[in-house]
N, C-alpha and C positions, 0 to 999 in steps of 0.2 A: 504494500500500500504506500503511496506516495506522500510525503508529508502533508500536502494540503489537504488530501484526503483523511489523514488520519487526525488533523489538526480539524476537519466540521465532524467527522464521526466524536470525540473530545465533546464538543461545543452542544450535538444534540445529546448524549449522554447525560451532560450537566444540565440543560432546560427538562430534559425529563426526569431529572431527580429535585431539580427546584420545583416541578410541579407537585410530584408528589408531598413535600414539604407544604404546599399550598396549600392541596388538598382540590385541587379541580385539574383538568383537560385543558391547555388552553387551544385556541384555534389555530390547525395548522397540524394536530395531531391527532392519532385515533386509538381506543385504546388497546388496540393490536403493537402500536408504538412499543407501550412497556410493556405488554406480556413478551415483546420481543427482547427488548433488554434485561428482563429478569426482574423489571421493579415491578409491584403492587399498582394495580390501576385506580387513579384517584376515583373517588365515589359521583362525582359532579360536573358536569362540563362550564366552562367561564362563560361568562356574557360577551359575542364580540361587539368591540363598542366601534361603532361607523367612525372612518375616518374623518379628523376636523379636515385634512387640507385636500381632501378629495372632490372636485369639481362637479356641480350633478346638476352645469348647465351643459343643454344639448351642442354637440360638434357643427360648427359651422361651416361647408366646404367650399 
């Protein structure tokens, strides 16, 4: 494995063990996620909260 691969493998390991510590899912993961890494699947999914700087006027061409 190549360092930069093994440097985001790393990085989701650690959001999936911060989640757990939360105690919810957040968005982006399912919880096939951590029965894959061996953690305990949180009991609750997070609220995802709409983005503020997301544009939701229509494209003008």
């Amino acid at each position: 494995m190549c360092w930069a691969c093994e440097e985001e493998a790393l990085w989701r390991r650690y959001q999936l063990e911060i989640a757990v510590e939360r105690g919810e899912i957040p968005p982006g993961f399912e919880p096939e996620d951590f029965e894959a890494a061996g953690l305990p699947v949180p009991p609750k999914r997070a609220i995802e909260t709409p983005n503020p700087f997301a544009c939701d006027a229509p494209d003008k061409a």
